[in-house]
Structure formats: C-alpha cells, structure tokens
C-alpha positions in Angstrom: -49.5 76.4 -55.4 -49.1 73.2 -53.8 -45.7 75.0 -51.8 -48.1 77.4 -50.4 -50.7 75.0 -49.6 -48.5 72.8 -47.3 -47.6 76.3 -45.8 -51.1 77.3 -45.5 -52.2 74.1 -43.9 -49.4 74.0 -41.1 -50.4 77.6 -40.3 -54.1 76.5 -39.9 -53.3 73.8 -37.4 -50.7 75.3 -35.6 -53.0 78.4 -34.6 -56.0 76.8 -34.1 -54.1 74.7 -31.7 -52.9 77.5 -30.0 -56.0 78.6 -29.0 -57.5 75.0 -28.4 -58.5 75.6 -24.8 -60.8 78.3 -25.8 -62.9 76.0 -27.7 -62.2 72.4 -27.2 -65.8 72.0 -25.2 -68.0 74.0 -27.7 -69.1 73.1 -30.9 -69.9 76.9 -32.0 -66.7 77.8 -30.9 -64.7 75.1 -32.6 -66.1 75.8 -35.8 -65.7 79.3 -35.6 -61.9 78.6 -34.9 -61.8 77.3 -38.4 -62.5 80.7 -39.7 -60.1 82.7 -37.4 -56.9 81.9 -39.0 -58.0 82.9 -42.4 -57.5 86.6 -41.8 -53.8 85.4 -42.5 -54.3 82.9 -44.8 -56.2 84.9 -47.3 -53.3 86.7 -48.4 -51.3 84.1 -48.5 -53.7 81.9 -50.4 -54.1 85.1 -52.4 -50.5 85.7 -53.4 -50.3 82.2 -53.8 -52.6 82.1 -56.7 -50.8 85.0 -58.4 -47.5 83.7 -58.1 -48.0 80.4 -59.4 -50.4 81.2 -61.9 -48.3 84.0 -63.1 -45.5 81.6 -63.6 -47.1 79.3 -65.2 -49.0 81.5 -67.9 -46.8 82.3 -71.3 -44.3 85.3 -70.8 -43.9 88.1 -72.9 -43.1 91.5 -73.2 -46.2 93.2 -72.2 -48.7 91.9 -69.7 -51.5 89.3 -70.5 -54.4 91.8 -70.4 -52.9 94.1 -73.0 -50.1 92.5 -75.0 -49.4 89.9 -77.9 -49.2 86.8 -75.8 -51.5 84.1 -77.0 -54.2 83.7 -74.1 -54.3 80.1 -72.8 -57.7 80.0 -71.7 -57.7 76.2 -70.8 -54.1 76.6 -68.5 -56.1 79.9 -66.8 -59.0 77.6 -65.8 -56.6 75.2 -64.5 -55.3 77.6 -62.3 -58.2 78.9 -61.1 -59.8 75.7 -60.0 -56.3 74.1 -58.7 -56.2 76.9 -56.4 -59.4 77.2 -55.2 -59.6 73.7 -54.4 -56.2 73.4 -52.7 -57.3 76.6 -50.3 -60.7 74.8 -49.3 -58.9 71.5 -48.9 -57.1 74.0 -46.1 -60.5 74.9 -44.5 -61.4 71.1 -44.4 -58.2 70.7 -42.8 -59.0 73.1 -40.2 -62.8 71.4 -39.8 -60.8 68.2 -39.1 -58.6 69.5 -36.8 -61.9 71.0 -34.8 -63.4 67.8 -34.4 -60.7 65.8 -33.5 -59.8 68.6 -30.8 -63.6 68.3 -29.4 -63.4 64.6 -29.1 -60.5 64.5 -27.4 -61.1 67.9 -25.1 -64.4 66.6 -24.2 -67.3 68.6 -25.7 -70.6 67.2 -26.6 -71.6 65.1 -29.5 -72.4 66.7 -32.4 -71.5 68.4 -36.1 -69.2 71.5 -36.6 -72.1 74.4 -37.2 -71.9 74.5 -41.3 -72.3 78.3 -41.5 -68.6 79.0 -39.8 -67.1 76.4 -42.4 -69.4 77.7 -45.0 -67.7 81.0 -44.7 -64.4 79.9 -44.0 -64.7 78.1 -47.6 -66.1 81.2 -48.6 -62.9 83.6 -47.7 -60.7 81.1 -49.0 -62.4 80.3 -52.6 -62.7 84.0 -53.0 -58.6 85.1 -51.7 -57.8 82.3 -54.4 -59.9 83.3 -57.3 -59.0 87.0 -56.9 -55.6 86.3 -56.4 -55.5 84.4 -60.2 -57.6 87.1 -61.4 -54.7 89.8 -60.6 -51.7 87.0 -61.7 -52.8 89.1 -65.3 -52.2 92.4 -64.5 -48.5 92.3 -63.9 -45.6 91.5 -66.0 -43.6 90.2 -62.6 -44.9 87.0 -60.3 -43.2 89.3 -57.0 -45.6 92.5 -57.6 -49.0 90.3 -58.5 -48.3 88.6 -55.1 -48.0 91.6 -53.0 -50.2 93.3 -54.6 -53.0 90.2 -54.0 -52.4 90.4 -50.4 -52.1 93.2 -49.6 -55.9 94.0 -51.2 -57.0 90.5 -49.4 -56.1 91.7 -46.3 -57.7 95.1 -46.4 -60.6 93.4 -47.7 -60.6 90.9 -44.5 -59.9 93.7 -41.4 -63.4 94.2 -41.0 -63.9 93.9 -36.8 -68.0 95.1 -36.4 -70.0 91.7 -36.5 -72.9 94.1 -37.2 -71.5 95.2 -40.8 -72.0 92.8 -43.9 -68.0 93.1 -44.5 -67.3 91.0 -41.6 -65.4 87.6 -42.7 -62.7 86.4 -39.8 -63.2 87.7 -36.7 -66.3 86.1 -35.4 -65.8 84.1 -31.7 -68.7 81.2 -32.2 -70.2 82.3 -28.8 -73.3 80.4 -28.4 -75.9 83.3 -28.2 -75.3 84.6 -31.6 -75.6 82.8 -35.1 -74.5 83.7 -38.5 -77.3 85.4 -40.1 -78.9 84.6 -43.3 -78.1 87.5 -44.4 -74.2 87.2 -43.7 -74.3 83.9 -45.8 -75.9 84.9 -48.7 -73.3 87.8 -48.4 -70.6 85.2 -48.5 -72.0 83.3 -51.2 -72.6 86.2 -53.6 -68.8 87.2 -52.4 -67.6 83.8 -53.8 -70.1 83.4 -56.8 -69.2 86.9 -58.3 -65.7 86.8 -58.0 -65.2 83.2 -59.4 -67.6 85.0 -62.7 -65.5 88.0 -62.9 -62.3 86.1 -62.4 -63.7 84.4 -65.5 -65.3 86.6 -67.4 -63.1 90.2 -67.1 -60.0 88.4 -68.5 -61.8 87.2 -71.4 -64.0 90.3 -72.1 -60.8 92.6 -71.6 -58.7 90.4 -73.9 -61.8 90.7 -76.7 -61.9 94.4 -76.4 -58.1 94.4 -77.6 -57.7 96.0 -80.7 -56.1 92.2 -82.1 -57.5 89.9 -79.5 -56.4 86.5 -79.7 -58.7 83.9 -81.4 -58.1 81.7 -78.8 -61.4 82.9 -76.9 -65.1 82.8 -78.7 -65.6 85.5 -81.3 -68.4 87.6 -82.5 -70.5 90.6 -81.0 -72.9 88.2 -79.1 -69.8 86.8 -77.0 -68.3 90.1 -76.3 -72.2 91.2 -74.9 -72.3 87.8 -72.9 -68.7 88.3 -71.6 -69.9 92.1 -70.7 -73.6 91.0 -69.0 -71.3 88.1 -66.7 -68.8 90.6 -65.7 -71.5 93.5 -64.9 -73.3 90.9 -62.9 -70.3 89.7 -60.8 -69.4 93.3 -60.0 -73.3 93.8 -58.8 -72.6 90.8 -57.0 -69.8 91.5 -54.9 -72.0 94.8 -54.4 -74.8 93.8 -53.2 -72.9 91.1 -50.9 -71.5 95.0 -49.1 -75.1 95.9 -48.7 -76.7 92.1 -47.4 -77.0 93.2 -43.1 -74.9 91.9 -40.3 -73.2 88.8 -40.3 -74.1 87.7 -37.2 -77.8 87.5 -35.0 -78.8 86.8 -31.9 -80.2 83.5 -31.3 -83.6 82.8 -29.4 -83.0 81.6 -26.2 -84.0 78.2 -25.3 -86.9 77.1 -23.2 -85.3 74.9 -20.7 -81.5 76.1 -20.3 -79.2 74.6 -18.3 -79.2 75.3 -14.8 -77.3 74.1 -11.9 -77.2 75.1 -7.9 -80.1 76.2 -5.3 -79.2 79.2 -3.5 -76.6 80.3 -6.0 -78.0 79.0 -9.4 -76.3 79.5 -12.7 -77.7 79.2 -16.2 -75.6 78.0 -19.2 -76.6 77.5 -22.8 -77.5 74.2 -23.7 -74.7 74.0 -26.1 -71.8 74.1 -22.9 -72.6 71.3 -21.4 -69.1 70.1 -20.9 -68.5 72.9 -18.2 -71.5 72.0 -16.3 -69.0 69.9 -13.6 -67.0 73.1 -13.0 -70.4 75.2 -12.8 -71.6 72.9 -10.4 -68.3 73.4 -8.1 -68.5 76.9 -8.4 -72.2 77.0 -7.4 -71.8 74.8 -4.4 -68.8 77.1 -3.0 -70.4 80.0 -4.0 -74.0 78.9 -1.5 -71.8 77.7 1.1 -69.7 81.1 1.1 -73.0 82.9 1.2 -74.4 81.5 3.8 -71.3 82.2 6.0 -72.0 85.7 5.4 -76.0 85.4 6.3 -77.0 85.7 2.8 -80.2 84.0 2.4 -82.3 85.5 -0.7 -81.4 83.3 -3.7 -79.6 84.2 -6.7 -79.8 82.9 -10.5 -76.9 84.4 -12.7 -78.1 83.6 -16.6 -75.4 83.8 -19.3 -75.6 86.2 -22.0 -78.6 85.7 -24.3 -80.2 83.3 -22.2 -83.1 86.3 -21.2 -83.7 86.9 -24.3 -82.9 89.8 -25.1 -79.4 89.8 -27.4 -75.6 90.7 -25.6 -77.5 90.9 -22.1 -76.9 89.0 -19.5 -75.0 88.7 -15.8 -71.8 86.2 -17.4 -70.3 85.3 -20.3 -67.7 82.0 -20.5 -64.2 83.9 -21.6 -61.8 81.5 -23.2 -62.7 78.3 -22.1 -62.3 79.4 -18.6 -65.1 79.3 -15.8 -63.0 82.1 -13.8 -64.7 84.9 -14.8 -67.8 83.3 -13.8 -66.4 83.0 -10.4 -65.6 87.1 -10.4 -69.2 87.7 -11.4 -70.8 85.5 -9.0 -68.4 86.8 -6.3 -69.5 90.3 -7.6 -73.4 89.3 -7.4 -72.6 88.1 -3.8 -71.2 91.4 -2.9 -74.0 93.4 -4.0 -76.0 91.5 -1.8 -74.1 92.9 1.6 -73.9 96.1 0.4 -76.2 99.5 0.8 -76.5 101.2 -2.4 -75.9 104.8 -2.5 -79.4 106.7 -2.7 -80.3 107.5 -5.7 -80.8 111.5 -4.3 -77.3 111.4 -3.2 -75.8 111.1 -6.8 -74.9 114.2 -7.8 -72.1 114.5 -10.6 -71.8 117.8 -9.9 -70.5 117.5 -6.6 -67.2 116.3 -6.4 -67.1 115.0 -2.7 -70.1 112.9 -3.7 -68.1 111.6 -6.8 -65.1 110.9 -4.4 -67.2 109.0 -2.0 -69.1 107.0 -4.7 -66.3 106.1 -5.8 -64.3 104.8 -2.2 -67.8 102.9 -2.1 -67.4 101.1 -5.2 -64.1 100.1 -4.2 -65.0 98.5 -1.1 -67.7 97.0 -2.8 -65.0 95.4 -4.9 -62.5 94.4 -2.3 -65.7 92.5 -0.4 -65.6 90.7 -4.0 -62.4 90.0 -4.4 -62.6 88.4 -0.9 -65.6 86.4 -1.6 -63.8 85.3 -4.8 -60.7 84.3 -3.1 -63.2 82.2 -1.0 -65.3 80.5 -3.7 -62.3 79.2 -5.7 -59.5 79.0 -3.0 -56.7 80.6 -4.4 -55.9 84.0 -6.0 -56.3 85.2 -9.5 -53.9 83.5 -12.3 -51.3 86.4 -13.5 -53.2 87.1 -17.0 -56.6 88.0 -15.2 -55.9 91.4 -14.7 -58.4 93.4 -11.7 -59.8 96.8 -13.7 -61.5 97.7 -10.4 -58.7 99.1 -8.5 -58.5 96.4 -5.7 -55.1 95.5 -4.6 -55.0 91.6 -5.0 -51.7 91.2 -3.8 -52.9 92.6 -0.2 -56.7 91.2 -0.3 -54.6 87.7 -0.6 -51.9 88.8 1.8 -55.1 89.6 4.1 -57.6 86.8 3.8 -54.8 84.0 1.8 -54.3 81.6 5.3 -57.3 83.2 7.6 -60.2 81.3 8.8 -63.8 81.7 8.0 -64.3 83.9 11.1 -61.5 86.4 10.3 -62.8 86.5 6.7 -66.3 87.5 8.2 -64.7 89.9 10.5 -63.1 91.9 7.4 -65.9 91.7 5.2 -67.7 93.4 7.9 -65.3 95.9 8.7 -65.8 97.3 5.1 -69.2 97.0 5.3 -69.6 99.5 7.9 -66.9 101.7 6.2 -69.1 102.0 3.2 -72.4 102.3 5.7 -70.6 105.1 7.4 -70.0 106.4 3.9 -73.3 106.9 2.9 -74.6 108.4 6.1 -71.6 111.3 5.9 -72.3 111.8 2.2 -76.2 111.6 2.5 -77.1 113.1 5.4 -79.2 116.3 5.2 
C-alpha cells in the first residue's frame, strides 16, 4: 500500500497546485481544495487496499469468504488500519500543502475550516476500508482492484450539494458551510463501513458450514457479529437519508465594503482581494461620472443579503474579473431605458426581436464601460455569452479618448431609446 500511497500523495499536490490561484487567498477555499482531488483518489486508495491486502492474505483455491483457507484475523486488521492510516496521512498531506500555499499566496491568518478536512478524511478512511473489505471476495488481486474502484467512484459522482451523497465536489465558497447534517453523514459513512469491514468478514466466515476456529465461537458471537453488521448497513443508510451537505451561512453584520459612489461588499473571509476591489471601485466611480452617472451604487456578493445563492457578484477562481463585468453591467443599466413592462409581449415576435437588439446594446455599452474600468480587453478564457463582439468593441474604443468613448456610448443609447419608442408606441 505504501507504492500507492507515494502515488496518491504526488497526485494530491500536484492537482491542488494546479488550481492554487483559485484559492490561495481564502481559507474556505483552500480547505475545500483538499477534498477536490479525492474523487480520484478514492479509487485509487480503494484498489489500493484490495490489492495489497489481497496479496498479502493466505492463497488458496477458493476465495477467503467461502473456502478452506485459515482466516488470519490479526494480518486482516493489519491491513485495514495500515491503509486507512496511509490514505488520511494523504489528506494531511493535502491540509499541509493548503496552508503553506495560503501563507505564501497571501490570505489571511487563520486555520483550514475542519469540516472540508473532516470529510476529506472521511472519503479516504471509507475508499480504504471498503476497498480491504472486497480484497475477500475475489480469488485474483487484478479483479478486487477494479472492482473497488470502480464502486468508489460511482459512489463519489454525486454533483447536487443539496443531496446527502455529496462527498468531492464542494468549491469552499464563503457563503455556504458544511451542514451538520452533511458531517454526521460522513461520520456514520466512515463509522459503519470500518464495522462492517470488520464484522461481515467474520460473521460470513462463522456461517460457513466448517468455519475456521480462528475467530470467537459460540451462538452469542455469531448474534454479536450479526447485530454489528446490521448496524453498519443501517449506518451507511441513514448517512443517504441525513440532508444536504452544504448550508447557507448567515451573513455578517458589518461586511466588508470598499468605494463611495461605486461601493462593493465582500465577505469578511476575502480580505486579501480587498486591494484589487478597491482599484476596481475607484475606476469604476471615476468611469461613472464621465458618463453623468450620479446615483450610487453598492454591489454585495452572494450571501451577503441574506438570503442564500443571491446576490449581484460572486469571486470566480481567484479572479476579480468577473466583478469588473458585473459592475460594468450595473453601470450600464444605469444609462439605459428599460423596456415597459406593457410592451413585453412573448407573443409578438417583433417585440421579441427588439427586446432582444436592446439587450444587446445594453451589453455592448458594458463591454465598453468594462474595457474602461480595467484598461484592457478580456483575457482569451473569459468567454462573452451575450453576443457582443469584443474583437470590434476593442477595435472601437481600444486607443480612443474619453470623449469618443462618451460619444459611442451615446450613440447606442439613443439606438435603444429609438427602440423602445418604435416598438412601444400606440
């Protein structure tokens, strides 16, 4: 096991480091980066557990559930807790790497959140304990393996944060939390299959007809062996049925917030992009007021009005980009006329067509307003999904003064104007 635990570990690092700009600043983020990897590492932990322990249990002729082979119940619990403990000592690996890339990226002092390890540990005690369990059902080290991971993996592709099932894919995003719930889901995972990985061995090898010796005799055993493997199997059952994994979290009273005109709200817990927030804020006023904008405007992240997965912005991978677009967005709104709610008919196609030219000038005012607030264009994997043209907005507005910008924001403000009245008017 110690083969696949070297291999295990380099995975671990090498992935989360892959993805280290995404959450070098935040500590929720970090320490749900632990967890990510492990929807790979399971079956590999998994199969690891078979193989070796399937190699290192007497051979035979028949399999170890059902044959003649002397059980070695002592060299079975070896196993088990070798491999458990060399897949957690992975997950601790990964929690080392976290905070070592948060010192040196820059976040805020502070513990990795215990829940994301807590799982992580979870995932990887459980892959390893199931994975010994099933070293007994094969006569062959090759088809225990596969079979391990395969079943670890299915067990693991569970996207929905809302469903109890829910182990690997959760993005540390610093409005949501693990729910109570979601642990004691994970703990009962990891408790009832460490009791049926060592009770249905034993209790299967009792029922025999010939059982070996080697395990506790008498009628009262064989109940106690049945009663610990009934209640792992109600375990791992009524970890299924627990609730989400994930909740919202209450917002906080005082947030934090920085600009005047164009104010922006961040969660308490990103406090290392408040520099870059305060950039973006102070081009984002001066941009309005070229444009006569003069009410102010607050942009809160999501979860920060408390009410859960609302919200005008959301940080995207360690990037404050997308918080540009939406602010450039907010802006645009602000010069535009919105259609009247009478003239929205979705039965008539010209007033779809014209809604939607509309929207689109709406957007290329943003995309201008963007290209203004940060100073250059878009980087190559932000793709637009409104339909603007970047290449041409930038070709447009890329070199031209503050005047000329004016002068085409304008220009498609009256187009869209001139819209409304044609499509409108009685």
């Amino acid at each position: 096991m110690r083969w696949f635990a070297l291999l295990m570990a380099s995975i671990q690092v090498a992935m989360m480091l892959t993805d280290f700009h995404s959450w070098r600043l935040v500590l929720s983020q970090a320490s749900a980066a632990v967890t990510t990897p492990w929807l790979f590492l399971a079956p590999l932990a998994a199969a690891g557990a078979a193989w070796t322990t399937r190699h290192l249990l007497p051979k035979g002729d028949q399999d170890t559930f059902s044959g003649l082979t002397p059980w070695h119940r002592s060299l079975y619990l070896q196993c088990l807790l070798t491999n458990g403990l060399l897949s957690c000592g992975v997950v601790l690996l990964g929690a080392l790497t976290a905070r070592t890339g948060c010192l040196l990226g820059g976040a805020p002092a502070g513990p990795l959140w215990w829940s994301y390890l807590f799982m992580a540990i979870s995932i990887a005690w459980s892959a390893a304990a199931f994975g010994t369990l099933l070293s007994l059902l094969g006569s062959t080290s090759w088809f225990s393996a596969l079979l391990a991971a395969l079943l670890v993996f299915g067990r693991l592709f569970w996207i929905s944060e809302t469903s109890a099932l829910t182990r690997s894919f959760l993005d540390g995003s610093p409005d949501s939390q693990l729910s109570s719930a979601g642990l004691a889901s994970a703990a009962a995972e990891m408790i009832g299959m460490t009791v049926l990985a060592l009770g249905l061995p034993a209790l299967l090898r009792r029922l025999r007809p010939g059982g070996t010796a080697l395990w506790p005799q008498g009628t009262g055993s064989r109940l106690r062996l049945l009663a610990a493997s009934t209640g792992a199997l109600s375990l791992l059952i009524t970890a299924s049925l627990l609730g989400p994994v994930t909740t919202a979290r209450p917002a906080p009273t005082q947030p934090l917030c920085v600009g005047s005109q164009v104010s922006v709200c961040l969660w308490p817990e990103e406090s290392a992009y408040l520099a870059e927030v305060s950039a973006l804020s102070s081009s984002a006023a001066q941009v309005a007021q070229e444009h006569g904008i003069t009410d102010d405007l607050v942009l809160y992240e999501v979860g920060l009005e408390g009410v859960p997965r609302l919200g005008d912005f959301q940080l995207v991978n360690g990037s404050t980009r997308f918080l540009a677009a939406d602010i450039s967005t907010a802006l645009a709104v602000r010069l535009f006329t919105h259609f009247p709610d009478s003239c929205l008919s979705s039965d008539d196609r010209l007033h779809q067509e014209a809604q939607q030219q509309h929207f689109l000038l709406l957007s290329e005012v943003a995309a201008a307003l963007e290209l203004a607030v940060t100073g250059e264009p878009r980087p190559a994997g932000m793709h637009d999904t409104t339909g603007v043209d970047w290449e041409q907005v930038v070709h447009s507005l890329g070199s031209a003064t503050t005047a000329e910008r004016i002068d085409w924001v304008e220009q498609r403000r009256t187009q869209a104007q001139e819209l409304i009245h044609r499509t409108c008017a009685p």
